[in-house]
Steps between C-alpha positions, in 0.01 A plus 500: 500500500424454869677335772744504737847673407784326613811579300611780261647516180777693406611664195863571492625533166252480169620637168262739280337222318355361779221731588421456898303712632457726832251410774378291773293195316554173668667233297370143569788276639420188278530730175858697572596201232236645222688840600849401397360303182339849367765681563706305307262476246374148502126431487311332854223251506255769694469858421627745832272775587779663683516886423884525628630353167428667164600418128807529440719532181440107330860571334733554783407269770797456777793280432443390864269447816601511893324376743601475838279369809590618823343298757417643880400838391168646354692840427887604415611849537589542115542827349191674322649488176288235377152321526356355829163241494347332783448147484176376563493149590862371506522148383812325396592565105688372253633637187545186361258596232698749400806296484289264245433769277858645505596143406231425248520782269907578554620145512742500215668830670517309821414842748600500872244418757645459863213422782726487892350429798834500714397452846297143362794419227279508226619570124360527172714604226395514095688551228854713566449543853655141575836653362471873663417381789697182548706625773209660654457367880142289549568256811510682879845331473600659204346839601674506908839446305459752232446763808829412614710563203696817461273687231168419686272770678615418808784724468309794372165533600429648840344228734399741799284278726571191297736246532702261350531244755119448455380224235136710491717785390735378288121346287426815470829639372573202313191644323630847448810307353318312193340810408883684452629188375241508220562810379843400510501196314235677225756794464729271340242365240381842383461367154184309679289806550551645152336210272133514476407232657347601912644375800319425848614490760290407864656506858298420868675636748437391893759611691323776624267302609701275690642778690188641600422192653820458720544848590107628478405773263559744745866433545810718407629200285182491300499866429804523416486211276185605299736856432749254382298322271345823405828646347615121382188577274504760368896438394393166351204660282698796397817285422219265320319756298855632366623195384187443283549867381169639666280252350409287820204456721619474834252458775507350874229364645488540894241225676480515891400130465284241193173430546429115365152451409550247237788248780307211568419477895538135687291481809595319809236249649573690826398797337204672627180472214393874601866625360474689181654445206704788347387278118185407473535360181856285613607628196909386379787734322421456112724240304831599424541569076707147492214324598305495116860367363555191757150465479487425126893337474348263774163412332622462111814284646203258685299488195752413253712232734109394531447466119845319443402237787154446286637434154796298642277300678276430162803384309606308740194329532439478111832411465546159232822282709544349142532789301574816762747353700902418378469267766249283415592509096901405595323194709302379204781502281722328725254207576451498099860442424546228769 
């Protein structure tokens, strides 16, 4: 692979089936998807030269996958105990792929998939995460009153530099929040991580991010926020891998900022014509998986209201008044009697 590095990813916790391997090979941003698929054992559409993941054991994949996207950052200060990749060529991902094969083949066992973005409110739950993780917080309302409550991190974690008076703070530890309430909530459905059915779970993370950009990079607050996040880590992947009885893939993936080449561009008419164009090719995001299914309910439903409108329009027009119609035939025997 060649490129430009602009992220790293980060091993934290992987058990022995899961054979990762030690070095510095660049792992292309678009296929950190195809990574979590093989490691959980599930085949991808395009075979990944990548020398940093080896066969495994087939027979004991992981009960469950982490991933968590920290945005702002193209390197965390993690311990050495695991696995470290640079990213070459960071491009937004999705695992929803691997959320469609988790639900395909483990359907009828209905596994947990939770995918949080909480800084945008977005949600995806499959399966038994919509009753773990009902009274999880996913609204910035929901999240600036759970920080408030007596049990919240507020009144335990160190906030140095940081404050709570501060809404870009309180993003970022509202953050740091979902990840303990997680593990909190899962710890009561332990039953969950011992059927044989995996789990995924994906979280983006921008807090950070946020705070880099209204205190600057440089700043005390963001330093001492990235140490924060740092050790909120590694508790949340050591709490995770325990729960799932050392048979998890945990893994973080820090990004200093996405590269989009396949966003479609507009152009102003004011715009200069000697401007370059980051796409050439003014190339869109791919279609979303739901597009095939209200692609095909739409078209059958058109063709067959089509096909009744044609053979109720021939009967009606072959139609005998006489002999088809009860109103015609009680006529004629009316006028007949009288």
């Amino acid at each position: 692979f060649s490129g430009v590095c602009g992220g790293e990813l980060n091993v934290l916790k992987s058990p022995p089936s899961v054979a990762f391997r030690d070095g510095n090979w660049p792992i292309p941003g678009e296929r950190i998807p195809d990574v979590a698929a093989l490691t959980m054992g599930f085949s991808v559409e395009e075979d990944l030269p990548w020398p940093g993941l080896a066969v495994g054991d087939l027979f004991h994949r992981p009960r469950a996958t982490v991933v968590v996207t920290v945005k702002g950052v193209d390197k965390l200060a993690l311990p050495v105990k695991g696995f470290s990749y640079p990213i070459e060529n960071a491009v937004p991902f999705s695992l929803d792929s691997v959320a469609n094969a988790i639900h395909a083949l483990f359907s009828e066992e209905t596994p947990v998939v939770l995918q949080l973005a909480p800084s945008e409110e977005r949600v995806y739950m499959v399966g038994k995460a919509n009753s773990v993780f009902e009274d999880l917080s996913v609204t910035l309302r929901q999240l600036r009153n759970r920080l408030f409550q007596d049990n919240s991190i507020l009144s335990s974690l160190p906030l140095n530099s940081l404050s709570r008076n501060n809404e870009v703070d309180l993003l970022f530890l509202s953050e740091l929040q979902v990840l303990r309430d997680i593990t909190s909530l899962l710890s009561r459905h332990k039953h969950l991580a011992k059927d044989h059915s995996p789990d995924l779970y994906s979280l983006e993370l921008s807090g950070l991010e946020e705070v880099g950009k209204r205190y600057g990079e440089d700043s005390q607050q963001f330093k001492d926020a990235s140490q924060i996040l740092v050790d909120s880590l590694q508790k949340f992947a050591d709490e995770m891998f325990n729960l799932y009885g050392g048979n998890a893939v945990v893994e973080v993936v820090a990004v200093k900022e996405f590269n989009s080449p396949l966003m479609r561009k507009t152009r102003s008419i004011l715009q200069s014509s000697q401007s370059e164009k980051e796409n050439p090719y003014n190339l869109a995001y791919p279609y979303n998986y739901n597009y095939s299914v209200i692609f095909n309910i739409i078209l059958w439903m058109m063709i067959g209201l089509a096909l009744a409108v044609i053979v109720i329009s021939y009967n009606l027009w072959n139609m005998d008044p006489g002999y088809d119609s009860i109103i015609y035939r009680m006529t004629n025997q009316k006028i007949r009697m009288d």
